[in-house]
C-alpha positions in Angstrom: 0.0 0.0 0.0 1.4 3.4 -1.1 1.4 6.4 0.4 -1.3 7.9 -0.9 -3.3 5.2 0.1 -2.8 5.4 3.5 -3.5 9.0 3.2 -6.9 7.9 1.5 -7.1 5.9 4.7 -6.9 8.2 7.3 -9.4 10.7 5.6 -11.7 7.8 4.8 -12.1 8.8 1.3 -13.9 6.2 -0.2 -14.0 3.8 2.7 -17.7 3.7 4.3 -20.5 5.4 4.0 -23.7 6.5 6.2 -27.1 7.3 5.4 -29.9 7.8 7.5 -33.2 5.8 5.7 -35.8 6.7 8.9 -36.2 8.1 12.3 -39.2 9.3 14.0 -40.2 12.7 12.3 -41.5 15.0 13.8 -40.7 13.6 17.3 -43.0 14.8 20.5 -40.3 17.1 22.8 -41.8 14.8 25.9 -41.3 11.4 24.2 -38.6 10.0 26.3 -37.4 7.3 22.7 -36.3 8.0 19.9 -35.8 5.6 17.1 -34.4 5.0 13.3 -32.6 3.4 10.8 -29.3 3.4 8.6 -27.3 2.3 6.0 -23.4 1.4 6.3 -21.7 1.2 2.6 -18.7 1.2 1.4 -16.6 1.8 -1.7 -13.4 -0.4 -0.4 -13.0 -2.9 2.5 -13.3 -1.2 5.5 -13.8 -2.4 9.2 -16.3 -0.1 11.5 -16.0 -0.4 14.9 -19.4 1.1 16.2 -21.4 4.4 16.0 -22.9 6.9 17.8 -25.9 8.4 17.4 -27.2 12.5 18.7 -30.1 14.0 19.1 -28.9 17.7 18.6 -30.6 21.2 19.0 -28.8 24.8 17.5 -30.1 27.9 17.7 -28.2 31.4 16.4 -27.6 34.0 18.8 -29.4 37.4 18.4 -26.2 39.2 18.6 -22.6 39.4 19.6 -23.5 38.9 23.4 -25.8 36.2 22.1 -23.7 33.9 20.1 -26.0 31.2 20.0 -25.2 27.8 21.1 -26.0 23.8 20.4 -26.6 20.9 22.8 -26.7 16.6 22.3 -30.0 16.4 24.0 -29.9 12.5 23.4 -27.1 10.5 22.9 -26.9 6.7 21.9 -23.9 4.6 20.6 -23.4 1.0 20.1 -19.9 -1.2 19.7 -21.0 -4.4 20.7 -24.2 -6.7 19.5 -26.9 -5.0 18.0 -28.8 -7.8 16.2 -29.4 -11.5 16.9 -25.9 -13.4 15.6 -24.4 -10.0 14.8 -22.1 -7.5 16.4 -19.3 -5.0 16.1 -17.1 -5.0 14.2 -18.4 -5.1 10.9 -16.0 -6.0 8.4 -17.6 -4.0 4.9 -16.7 -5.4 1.3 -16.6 -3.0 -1.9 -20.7 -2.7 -2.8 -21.7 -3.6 0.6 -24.5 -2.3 2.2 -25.6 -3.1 6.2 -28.7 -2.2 7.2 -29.0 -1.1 10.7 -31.5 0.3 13.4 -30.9 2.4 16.7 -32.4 3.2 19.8 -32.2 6.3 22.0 -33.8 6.0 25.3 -34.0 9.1 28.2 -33.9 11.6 26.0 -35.2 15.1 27.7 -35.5 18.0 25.2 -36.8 20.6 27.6 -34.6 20.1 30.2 -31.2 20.1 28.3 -32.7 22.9 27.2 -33.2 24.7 30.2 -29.6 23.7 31.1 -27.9 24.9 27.8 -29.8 28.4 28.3 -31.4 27.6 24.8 -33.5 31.1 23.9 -37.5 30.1 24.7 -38.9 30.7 21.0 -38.7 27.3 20.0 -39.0 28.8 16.6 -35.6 29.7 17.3 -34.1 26.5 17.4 -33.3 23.9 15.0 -33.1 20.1 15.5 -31.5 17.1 14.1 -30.0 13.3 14.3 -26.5 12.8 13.5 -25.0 9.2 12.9 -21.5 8.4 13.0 -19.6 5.2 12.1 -16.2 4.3 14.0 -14.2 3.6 10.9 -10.7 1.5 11.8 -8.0 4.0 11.0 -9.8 6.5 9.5 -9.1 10.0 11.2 -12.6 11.6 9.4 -16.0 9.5 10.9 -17.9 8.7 8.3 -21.3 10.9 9.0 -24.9 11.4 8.4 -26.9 14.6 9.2 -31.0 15.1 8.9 -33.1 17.5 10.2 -35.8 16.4 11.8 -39.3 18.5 13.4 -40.0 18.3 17.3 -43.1 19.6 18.4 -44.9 20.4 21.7 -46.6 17.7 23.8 
């Protein structure tokens, strides 16, 4: 392996892949689960380790005292057995795709909220899931961003 493989390596270019193919949308701000699904792919053999999955909320600040802020309001990540007869790592061939699900329990939007000091016009802030993979030697996480609706009650 040259050197520009490794390199290739490190920055994970074309190694694996996510993509989010469900989660709940929109998701009640007092539902204490939250729940999806995703794809692992990749272009080259690659081994993934685990992954993590956030429940995140941003807002922008009104100005320069305000600068706005972001909190994981839910977190969940898996490294060991996450179906029957399968568990981490997953060793990924060139074309192949994994299809996997994920499970976020105690999740409590309003009160990482009212820690982060999040502004109170929810129309304010922004939510959304983010999935990363735990690629073997890759530097760069594979990752997988959607926004997703939370509404009252």
């Amino acid at each position: 392996m040259g050197i520009f493989d490794t390199v290739k390596g490190w920055f994970n270019v074309d190694g694996g892949r996510v993509a989010i193919t469900r989660c709940d949308d929109p998701f009640p701000e007092t539902s204490a689960i939250h729940r999806g699904g995703f794809v692992l792919s990749a272009r080259r053999p690659c081994r993934v380790l685990g992954f993590s999955v956030a429940l995140r909320a941003e807002w922008d600040g009104d100005d320069a005292e305000d600068p706005g802020g972001r909190v994981e309001c839910g977190v969940a990540a898996c490294t060991g057995e996450f179906d029957i007869g399968r568990s981490f790592p997953v060793e990924l061939r060139p074309g192949e795709d994994v299809v996997m699900g994920w499970c976020m329990v105690d999740v409590d939007i309003p009160d990482a909220l009212r820690e982060s000091g999040a502004p109170s016009d929810p129309a304010r802030i922004k939510y959304s899931i983010a999935i990363a993979a735990d690629v073997e030697g890759a530097a760069l996480e594979p990752t997988a961003t959607r926004e997703i609706t939370v509404i009252a009650g």
